[in-house]
N, CA, C and O of each residue as an XYZ file, in Angstrom:
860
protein
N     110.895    133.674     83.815
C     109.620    132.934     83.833
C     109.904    131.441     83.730
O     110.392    131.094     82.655
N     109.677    130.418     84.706
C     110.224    129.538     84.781
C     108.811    128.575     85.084
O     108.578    127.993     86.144
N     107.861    128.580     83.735
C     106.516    127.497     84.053
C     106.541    126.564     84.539
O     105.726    126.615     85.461
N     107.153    125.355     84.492
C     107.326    124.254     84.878
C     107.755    124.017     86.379
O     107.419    123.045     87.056
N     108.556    125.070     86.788
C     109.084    124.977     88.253
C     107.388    125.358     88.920
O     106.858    124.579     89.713
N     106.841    126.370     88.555
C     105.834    127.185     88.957
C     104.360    126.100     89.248
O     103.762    125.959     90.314
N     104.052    125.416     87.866
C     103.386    124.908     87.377
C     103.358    123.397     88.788
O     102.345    123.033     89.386
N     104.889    122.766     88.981
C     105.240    122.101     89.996
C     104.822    121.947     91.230
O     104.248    121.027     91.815
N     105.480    123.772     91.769
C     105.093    124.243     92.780
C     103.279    124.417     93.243
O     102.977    124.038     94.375
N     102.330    124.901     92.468
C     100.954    124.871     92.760
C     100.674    123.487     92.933
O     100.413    123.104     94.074
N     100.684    122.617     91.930
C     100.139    121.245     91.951
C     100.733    120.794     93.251
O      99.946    119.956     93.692
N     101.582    120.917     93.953
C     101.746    120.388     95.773
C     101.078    120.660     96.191
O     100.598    119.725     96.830
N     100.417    121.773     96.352
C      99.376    122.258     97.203
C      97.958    122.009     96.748
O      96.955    122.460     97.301
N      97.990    121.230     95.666
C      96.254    120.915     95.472
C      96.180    119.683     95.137
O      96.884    118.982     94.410
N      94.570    119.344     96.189
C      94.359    117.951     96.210
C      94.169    117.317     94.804
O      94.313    117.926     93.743
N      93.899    116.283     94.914
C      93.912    115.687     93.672
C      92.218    115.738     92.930
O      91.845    115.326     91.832
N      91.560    116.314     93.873
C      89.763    116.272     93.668
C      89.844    117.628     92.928
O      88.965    117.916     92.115
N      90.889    118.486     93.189
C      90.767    119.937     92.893
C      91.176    120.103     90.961
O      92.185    119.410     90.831
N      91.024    120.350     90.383
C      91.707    120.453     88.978
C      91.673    121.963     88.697
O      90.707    122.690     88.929
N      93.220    122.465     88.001
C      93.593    123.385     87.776
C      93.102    124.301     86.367
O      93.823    124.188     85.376
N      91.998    125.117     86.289
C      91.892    125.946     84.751
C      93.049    127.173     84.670
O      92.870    128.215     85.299
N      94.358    126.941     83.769
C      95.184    128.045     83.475
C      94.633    129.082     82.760
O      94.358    129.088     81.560
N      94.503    129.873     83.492
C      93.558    131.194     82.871
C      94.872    132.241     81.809
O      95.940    132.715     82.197
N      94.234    132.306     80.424
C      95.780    132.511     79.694
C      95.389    133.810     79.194
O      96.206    134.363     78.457
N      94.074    134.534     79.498
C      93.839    135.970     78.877
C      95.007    137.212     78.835
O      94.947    138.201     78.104
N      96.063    136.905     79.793
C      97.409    137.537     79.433
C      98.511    137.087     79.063
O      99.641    137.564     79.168
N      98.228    136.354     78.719
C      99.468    135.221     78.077
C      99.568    135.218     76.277
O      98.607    135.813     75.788
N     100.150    134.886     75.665
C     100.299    134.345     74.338
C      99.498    133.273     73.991
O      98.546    132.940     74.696
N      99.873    132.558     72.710
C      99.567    131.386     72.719
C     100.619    130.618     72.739
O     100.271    129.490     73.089
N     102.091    130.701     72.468
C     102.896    129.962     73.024
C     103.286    130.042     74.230
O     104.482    129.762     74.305
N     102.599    130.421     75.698
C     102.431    130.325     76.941
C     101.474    129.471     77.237
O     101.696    128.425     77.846
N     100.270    129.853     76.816
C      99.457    128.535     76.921
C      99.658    127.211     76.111
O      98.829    126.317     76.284
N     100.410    127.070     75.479
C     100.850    125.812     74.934
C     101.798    125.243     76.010
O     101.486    124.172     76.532
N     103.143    125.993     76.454
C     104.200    125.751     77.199
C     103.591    125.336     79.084
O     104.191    124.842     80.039
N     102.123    125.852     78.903
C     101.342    124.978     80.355
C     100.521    123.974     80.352
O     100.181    123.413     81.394
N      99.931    123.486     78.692
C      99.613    122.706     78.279
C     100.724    121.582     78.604
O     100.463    120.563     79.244
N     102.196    121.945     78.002
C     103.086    120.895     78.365
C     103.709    120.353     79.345
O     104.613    119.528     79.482
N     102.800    121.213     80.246
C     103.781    121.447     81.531
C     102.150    120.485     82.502
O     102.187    120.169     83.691
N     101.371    120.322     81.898
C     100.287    119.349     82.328
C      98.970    120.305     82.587
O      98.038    119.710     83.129
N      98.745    121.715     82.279
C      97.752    122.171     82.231
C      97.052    122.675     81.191
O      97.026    123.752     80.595
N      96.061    120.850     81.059
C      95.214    120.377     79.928
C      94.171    121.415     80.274
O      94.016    122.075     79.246
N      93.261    121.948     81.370
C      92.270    122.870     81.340
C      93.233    124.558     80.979
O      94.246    124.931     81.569
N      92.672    125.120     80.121
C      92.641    126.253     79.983
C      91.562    127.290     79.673
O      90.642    126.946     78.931
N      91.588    128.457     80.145
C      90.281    129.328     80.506
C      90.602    130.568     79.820
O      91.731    131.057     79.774
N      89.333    131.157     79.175
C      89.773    132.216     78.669
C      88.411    133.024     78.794
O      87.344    132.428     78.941
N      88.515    134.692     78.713
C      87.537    135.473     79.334
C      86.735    136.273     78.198
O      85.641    136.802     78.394
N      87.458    136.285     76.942
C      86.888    137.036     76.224
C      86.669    136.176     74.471
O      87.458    135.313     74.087
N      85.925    136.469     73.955
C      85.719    135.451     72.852
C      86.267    135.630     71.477
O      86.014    134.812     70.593
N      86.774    136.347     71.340
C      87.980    136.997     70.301
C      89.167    136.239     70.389
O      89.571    135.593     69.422
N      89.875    136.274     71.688
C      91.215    135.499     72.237
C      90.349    134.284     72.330
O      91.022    133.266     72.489
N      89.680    134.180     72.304
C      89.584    132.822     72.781
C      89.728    131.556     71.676
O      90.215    130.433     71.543
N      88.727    132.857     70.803
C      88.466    131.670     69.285
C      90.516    131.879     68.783
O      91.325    131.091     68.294
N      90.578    132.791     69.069
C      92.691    132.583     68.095
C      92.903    131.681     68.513
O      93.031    130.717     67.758
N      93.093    131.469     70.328
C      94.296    130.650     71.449
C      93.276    128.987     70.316
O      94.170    128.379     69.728
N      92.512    128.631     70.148
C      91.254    127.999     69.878
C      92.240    126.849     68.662
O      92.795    125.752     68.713
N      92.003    127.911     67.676
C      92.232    127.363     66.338
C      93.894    127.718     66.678
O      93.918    126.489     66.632
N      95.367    128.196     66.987
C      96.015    128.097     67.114
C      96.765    126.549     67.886
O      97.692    125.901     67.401
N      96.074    126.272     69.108
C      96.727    125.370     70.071
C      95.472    124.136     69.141
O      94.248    124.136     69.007
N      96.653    123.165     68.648
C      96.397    121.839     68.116
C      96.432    120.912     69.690
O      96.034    119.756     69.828
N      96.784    121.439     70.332
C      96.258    120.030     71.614
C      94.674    119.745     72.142
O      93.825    120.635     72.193
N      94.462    118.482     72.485
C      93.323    118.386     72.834
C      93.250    118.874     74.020
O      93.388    118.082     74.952
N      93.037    120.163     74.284
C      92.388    121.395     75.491
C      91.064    121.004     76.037
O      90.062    120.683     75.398
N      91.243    121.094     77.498
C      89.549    121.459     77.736
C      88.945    122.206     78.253
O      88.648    122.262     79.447
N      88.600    123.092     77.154
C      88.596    124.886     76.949
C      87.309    124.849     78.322
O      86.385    124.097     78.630
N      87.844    125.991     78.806
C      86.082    127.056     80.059
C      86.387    128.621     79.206
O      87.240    129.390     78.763
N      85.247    128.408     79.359
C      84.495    129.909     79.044
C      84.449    130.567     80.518
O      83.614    130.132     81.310
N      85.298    131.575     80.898
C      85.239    131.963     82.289
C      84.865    133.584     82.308
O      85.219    134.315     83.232
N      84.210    133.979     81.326
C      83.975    135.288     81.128
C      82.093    136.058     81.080
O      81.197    135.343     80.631
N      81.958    136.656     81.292
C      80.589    136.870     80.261
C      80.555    137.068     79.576
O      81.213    137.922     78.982
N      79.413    136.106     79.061
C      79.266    135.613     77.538
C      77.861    136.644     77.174
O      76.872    136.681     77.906
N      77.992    137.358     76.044
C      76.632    138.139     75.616
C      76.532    137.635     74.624
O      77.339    137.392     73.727
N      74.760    137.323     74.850
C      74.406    136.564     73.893
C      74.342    136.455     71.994
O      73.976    135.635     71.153
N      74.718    137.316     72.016
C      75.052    137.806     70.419
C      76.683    136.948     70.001
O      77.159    136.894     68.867
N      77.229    136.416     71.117
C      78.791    135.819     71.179
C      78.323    134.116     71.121
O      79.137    133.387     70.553
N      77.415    133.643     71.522
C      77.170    132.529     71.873
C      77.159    131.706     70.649
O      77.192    130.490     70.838
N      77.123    132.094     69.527
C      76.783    131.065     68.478
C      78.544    131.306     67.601
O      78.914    130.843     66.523
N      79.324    132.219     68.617
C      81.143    131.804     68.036
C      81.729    130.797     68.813
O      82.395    129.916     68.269
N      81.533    130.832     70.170
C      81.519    129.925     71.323
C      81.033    128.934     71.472
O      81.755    127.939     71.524
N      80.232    128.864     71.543
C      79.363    127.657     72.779
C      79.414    125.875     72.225
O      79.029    124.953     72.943
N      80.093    125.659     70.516
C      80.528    124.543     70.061
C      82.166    124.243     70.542
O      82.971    123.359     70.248
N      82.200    124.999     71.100
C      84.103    124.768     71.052
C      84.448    124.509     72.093
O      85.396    123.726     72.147
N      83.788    125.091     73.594
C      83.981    124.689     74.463
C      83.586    123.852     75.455
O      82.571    123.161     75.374
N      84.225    123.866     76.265
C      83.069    121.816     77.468
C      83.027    122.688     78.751
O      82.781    121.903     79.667
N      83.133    123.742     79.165
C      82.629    124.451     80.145
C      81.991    126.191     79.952
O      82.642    126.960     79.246
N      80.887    126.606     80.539
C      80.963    127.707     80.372
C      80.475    128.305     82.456
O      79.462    128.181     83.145
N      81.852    128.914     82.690
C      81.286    129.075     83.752
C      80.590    130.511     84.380
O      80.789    130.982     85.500
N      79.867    130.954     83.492
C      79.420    132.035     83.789
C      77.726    132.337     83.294
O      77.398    133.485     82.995
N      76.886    131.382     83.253
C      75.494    131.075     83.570
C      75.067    132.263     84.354
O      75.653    132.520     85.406
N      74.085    133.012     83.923
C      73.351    133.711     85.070
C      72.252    134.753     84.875
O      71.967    135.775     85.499
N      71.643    134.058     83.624
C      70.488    134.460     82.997
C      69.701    133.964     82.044
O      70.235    133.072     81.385
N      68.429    134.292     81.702
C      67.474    133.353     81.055
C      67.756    133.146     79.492
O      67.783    132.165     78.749
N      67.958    134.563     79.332
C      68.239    134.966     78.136
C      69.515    134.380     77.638
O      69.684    134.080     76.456
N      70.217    134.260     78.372
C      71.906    133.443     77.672
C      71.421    131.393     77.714
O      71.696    130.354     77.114
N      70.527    131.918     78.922
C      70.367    130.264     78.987
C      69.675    129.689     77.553
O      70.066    128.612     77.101
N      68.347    130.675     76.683
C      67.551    130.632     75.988
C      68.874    130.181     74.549
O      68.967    129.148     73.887
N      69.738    131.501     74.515
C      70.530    131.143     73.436
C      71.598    129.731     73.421
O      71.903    128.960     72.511
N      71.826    129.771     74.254
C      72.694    128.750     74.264
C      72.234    127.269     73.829
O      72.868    126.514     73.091
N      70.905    127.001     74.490
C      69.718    125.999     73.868
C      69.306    126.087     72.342
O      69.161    125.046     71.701
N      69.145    127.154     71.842
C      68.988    127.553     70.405
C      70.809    126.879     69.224
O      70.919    125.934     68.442
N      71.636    127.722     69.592
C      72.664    127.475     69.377
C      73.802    126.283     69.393
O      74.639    126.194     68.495
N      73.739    125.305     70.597
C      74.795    124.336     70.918
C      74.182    122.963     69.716
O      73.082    122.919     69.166
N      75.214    122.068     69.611
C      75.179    121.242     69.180
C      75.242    120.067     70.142
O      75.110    118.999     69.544
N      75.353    119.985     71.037
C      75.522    119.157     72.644
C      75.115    119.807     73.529
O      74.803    120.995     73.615
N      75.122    118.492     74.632
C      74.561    119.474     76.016
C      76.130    120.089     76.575
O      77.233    119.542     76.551
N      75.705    121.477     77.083
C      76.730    122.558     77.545
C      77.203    122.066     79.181
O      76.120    122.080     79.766
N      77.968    121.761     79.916
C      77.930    121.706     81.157
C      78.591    123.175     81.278
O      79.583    123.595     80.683
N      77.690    123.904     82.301
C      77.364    124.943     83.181
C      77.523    125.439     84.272
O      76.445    125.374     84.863
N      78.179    125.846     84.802
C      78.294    126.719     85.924
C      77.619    128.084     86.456
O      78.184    129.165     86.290
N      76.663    127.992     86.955
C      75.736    129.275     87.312
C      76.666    130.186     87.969
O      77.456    129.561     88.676
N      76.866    131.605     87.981
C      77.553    132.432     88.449
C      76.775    133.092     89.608
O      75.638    133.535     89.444
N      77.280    133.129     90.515
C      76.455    133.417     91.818
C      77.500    134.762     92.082
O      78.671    134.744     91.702
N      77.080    135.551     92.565
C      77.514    137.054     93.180
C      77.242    136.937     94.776
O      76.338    137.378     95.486
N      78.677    135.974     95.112
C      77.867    135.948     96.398
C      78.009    137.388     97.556
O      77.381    137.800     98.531
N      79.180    137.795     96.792
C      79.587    139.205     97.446
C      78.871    140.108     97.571
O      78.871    140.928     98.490
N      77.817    140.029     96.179
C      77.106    141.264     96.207
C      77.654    142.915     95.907
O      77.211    143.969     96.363
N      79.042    142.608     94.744
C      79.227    143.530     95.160
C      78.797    144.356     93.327
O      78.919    143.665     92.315
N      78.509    145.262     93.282
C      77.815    145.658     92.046
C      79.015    145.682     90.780
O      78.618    145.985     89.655
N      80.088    145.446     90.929
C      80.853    145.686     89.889
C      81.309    143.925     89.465
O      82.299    143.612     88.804
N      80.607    143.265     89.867
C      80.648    141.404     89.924
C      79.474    140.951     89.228
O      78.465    140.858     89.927
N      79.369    140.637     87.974
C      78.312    139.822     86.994
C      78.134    138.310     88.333
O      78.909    137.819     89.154
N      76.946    138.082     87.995
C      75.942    137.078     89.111
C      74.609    137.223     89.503
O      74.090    138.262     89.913
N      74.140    136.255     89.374
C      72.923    136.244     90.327
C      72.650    136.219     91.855
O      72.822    135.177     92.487
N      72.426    136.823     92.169
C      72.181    137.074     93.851
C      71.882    135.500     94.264
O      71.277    134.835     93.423
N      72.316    134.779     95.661
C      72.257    133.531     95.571
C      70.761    133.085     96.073
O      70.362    131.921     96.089
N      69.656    134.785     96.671
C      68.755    133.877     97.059
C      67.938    133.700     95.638
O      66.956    132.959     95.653
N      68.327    134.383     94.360
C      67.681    133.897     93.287
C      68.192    132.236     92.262
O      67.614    131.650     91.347
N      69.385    131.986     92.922
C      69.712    130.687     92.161
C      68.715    129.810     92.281
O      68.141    129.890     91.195
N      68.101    128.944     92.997
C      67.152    128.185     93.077
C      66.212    127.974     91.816
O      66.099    127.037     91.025
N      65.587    129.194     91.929
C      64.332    129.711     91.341
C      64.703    130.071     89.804
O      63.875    129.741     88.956
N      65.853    130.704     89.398
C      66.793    130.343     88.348
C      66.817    128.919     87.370
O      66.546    128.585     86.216
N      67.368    128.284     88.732
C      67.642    126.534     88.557
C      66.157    125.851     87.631
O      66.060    125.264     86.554
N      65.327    126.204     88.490
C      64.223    125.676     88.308
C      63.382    126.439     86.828
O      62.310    125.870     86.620
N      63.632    127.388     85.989
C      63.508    127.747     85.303
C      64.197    126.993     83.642
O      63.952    127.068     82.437
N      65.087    126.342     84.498
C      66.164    125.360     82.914
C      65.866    124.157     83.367
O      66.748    123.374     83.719
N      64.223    123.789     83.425
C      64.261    122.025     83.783
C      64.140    121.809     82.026
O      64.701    120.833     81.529
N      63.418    122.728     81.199
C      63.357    122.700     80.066
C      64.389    122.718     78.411
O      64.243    122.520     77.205
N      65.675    123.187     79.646
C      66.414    123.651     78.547
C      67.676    122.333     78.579
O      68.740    122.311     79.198
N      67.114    121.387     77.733
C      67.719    119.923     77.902
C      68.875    119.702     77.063
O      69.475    118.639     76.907
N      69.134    120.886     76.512
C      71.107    121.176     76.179
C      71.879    121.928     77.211
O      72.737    122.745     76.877
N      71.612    121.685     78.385
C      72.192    122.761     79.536
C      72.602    121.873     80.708
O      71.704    121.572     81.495
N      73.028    121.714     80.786
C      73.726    120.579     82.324
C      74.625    121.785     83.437
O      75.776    122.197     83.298
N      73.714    122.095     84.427
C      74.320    122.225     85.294
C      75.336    121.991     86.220
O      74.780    121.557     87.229
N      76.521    122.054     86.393
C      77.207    121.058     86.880
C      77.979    121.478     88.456
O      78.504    120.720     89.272
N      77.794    123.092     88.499
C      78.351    123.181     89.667
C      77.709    124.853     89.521
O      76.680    125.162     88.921
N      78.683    125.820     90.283
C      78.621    127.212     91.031
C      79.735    127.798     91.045
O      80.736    127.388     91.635
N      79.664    128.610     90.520
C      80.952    129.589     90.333
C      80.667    131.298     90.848
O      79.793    132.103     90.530
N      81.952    131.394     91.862
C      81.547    132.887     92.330
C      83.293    133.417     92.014
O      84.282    132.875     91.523
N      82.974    134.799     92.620
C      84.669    135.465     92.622
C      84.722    136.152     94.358
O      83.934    136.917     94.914
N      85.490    135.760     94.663
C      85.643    136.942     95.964
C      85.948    138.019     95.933
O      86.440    138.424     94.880
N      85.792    138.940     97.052
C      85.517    140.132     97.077
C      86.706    140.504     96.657
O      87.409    139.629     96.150
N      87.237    141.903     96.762
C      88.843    142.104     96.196
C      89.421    142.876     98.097
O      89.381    144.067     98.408
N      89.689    142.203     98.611
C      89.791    142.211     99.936
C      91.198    141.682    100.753
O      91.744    140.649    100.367
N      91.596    142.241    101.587
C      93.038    141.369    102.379
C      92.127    140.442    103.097
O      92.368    139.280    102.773
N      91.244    140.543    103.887
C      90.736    140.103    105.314
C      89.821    138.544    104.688
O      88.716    138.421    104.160
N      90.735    137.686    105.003
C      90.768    136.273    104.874
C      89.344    135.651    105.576
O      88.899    134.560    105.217
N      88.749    136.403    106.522
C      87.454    135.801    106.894
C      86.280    136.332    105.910
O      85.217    135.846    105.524
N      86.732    137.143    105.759
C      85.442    137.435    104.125
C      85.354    137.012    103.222
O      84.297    136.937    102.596
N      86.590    136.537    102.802
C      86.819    135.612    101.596
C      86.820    133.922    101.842
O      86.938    133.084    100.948
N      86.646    133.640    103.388
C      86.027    132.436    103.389
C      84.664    132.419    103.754
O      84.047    131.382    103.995
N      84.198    133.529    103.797
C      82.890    133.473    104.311
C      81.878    133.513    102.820
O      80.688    133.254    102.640
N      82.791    133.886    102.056
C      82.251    133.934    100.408
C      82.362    132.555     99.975
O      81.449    132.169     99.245
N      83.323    131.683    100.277
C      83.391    130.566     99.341
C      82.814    129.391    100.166
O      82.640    128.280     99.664
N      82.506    129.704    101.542
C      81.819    128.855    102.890
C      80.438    128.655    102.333
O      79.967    127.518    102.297
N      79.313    130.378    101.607
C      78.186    130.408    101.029
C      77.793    129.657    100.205
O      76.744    129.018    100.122
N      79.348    129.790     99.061
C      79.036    129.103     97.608
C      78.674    127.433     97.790
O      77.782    126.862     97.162
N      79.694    126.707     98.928
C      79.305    125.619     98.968
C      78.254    125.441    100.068
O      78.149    124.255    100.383
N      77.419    126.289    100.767
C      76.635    125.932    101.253
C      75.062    126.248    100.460
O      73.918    126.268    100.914
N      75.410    126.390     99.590
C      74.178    126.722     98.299
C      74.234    125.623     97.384
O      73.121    125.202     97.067
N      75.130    125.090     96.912
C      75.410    124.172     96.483
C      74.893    122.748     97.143
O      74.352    121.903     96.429
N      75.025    122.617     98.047
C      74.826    121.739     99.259
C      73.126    121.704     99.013
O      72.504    120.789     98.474
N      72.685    122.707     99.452
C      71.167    123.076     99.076
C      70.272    122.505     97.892
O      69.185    121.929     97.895
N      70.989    122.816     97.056
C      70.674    122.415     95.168
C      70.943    121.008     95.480
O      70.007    120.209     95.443
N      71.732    120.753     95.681
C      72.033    119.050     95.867
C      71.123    117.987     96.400
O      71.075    116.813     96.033
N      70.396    118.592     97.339
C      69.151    118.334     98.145
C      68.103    117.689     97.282
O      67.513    116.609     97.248
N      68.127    119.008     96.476
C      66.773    119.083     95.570
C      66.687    117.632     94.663
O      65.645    117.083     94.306
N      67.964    117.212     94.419
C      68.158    115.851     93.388
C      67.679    116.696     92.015
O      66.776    116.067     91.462
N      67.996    117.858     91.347
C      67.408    117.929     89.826
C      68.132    117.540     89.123
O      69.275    117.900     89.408
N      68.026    116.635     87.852
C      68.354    116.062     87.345
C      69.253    116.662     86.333
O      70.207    116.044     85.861
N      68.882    118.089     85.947
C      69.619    118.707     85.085
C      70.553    119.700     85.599
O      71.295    120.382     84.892
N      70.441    119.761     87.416
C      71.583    120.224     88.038
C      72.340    119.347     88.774
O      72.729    120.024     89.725
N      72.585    118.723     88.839
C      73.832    117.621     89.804
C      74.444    118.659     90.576
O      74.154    118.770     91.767
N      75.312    119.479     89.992
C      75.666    120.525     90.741
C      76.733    120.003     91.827
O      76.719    120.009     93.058
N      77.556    119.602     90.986
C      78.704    118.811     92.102
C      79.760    119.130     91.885
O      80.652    118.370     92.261
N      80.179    120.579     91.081
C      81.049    121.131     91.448
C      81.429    122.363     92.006
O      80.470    122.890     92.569
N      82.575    123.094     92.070
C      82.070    124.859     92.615
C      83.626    124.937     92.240
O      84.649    124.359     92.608
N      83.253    126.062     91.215
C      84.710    126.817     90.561
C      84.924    127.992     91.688
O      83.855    128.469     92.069
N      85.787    128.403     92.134
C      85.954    129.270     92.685
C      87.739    129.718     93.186
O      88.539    128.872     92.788
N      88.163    130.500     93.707
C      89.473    131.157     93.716
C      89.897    131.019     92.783
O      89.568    130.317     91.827
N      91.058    131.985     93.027
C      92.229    132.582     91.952
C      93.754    132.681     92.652
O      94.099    132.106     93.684
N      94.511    133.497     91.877
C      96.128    133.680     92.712
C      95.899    134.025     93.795
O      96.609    133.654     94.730
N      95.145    134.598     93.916
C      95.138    135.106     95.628
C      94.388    134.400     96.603
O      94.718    134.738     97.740
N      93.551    133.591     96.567
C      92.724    132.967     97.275
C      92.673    131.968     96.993
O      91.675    131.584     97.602
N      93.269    130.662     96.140
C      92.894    129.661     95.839
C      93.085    128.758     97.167
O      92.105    128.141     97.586
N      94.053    128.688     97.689
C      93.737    128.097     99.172
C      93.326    128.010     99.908
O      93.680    127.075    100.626
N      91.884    129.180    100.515
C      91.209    129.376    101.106
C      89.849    128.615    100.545
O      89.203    127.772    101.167
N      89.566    129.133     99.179
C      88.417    128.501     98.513
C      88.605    126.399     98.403
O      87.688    125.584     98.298
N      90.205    126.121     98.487
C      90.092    124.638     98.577
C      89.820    124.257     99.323
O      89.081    123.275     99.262
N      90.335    124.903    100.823
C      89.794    124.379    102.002
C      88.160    124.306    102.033
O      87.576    123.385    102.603
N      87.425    125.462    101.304
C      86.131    125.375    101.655
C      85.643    124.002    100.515
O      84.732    123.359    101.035
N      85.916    123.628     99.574
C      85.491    122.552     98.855
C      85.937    123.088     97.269
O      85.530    122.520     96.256
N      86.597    123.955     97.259
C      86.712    124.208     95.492
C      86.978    122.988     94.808
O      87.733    122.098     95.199
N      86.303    123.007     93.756
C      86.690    121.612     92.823
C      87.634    121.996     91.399
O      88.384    121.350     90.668
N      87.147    123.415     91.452
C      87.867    124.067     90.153
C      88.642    125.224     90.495
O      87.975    126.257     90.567
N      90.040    125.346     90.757
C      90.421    126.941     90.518
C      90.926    127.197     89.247
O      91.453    126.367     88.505
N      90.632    129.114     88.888
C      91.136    129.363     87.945
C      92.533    129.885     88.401
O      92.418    130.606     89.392
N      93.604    129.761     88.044
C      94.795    130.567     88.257
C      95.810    131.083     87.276
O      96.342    130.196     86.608
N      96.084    131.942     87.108
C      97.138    132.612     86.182
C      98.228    133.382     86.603
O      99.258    132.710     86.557
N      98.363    134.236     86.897
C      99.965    134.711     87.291
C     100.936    133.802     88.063
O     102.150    133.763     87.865
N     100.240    133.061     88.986
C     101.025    132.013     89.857
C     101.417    131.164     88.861
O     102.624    130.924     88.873
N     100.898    130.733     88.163
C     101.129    129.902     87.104
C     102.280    130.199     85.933
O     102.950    129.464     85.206
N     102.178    131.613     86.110
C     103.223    132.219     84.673
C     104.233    133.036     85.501
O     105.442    132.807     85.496
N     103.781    133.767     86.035
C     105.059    134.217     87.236
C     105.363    134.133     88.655
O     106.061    134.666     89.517
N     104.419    133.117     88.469
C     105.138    132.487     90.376
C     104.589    133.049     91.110
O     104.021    134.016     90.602
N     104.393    132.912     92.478
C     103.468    133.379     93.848
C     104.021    134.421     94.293
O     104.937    134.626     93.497
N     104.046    135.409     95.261
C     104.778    136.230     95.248
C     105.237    136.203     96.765
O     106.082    137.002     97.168
């Protein structure tokens, strides 16, 4: 396991608009420290147990994403600790999170653009109407769109997924709401992160490439 060569190797291939979340839910915490040192200050974690350890363990200034679903009964262990949560995609989490935070949350709405039933999201022709439901909830900053692609070889489906995300995005952008800017879009992983940059990703999450290299 050779992070730093690895860690090297991805950052060539991504623009400089793009920023890397090391997703460490299989890792240690001296792995995610050793990519911390290796320059990957974003780290992402999926579940809120690991998250709060990796949390109070790693003394670096991290800038933790919440990349998991969050149920709302979890939100008041979370939602002070971290500066992203990218998995938005209901009223009810939106409600707690407003109750709970001590700052405004920047947000990532989770869009399902796949549709495929085993994928947490909101269907994208309901984002809008979603959107427009948190003009009220003035600890919530929207900031972009986060989807997952399908689990698929065939490379035109999986740009045709991350082609949607930013053309929804694009849409919202239109609107000018003030509490969505919506100017970013998290999207790919090890397997797709190059496809989703070409389409506009601003955020990938990546982990195995990161800890054991591309394959």
């Amino acid at each position: 396991m050779n992070i730093a060569k690895n860690v090297d190797h991805i950052k060539n291939q991504i623009p400089s608009y793009t920023s890397i979340i090391g997703v460490t839910k299989y890792v240690d915490t001296q792995v995610a420290k050793e990519l911390y040192d290796h320059g990957i200050t974003h780290l992402g974690e999926n579940r809120p147990d690991v998250f709060l350890k990796k949390y109070h363990e790693i003394e670096n200034p991290v800038t933790w994403h919440f990349i998991g679903t969050l149920q709302t009964r979890k939100v008041r262990d979370v939602i002070n600790k971290i500066d992203y949560l990218h998995s938005l995609d209901r009223l009810s989490l939106a409600d707690e999170i407003q109750k709970r935070t001590d700052q405004k949350v920047n947000c990532f709405v989770q869009v399902n653009v796949s549709e495929e039933t085993s994928k947490h999201g909101l269907k994208k022709e309901d984002v809008i109407d979603f959107l427009k439901q948190l003009a009220n909830h003035d600890k919530i900053k929207i900031v972009g769109l986060m989807t997952m692609a399908p689990d698929t070889d065939d490379t035109m489906v999986i740009r045709r997924c991350f082609s949607t995300l930013r053309q929804l995005q694009q849409e919202i952008q239109s609107l000018s709401l003030e509490h969505a800017p919506c100017k970013e879009l998290s999207m790919g992983m090890t397997n797709d992160y190059q496809l989703a940059i070409e389409e506009g990703a601003t955020f990938v999450r990546l982990g195995r490439c990161l800890v054991k290299g591309e394959d």
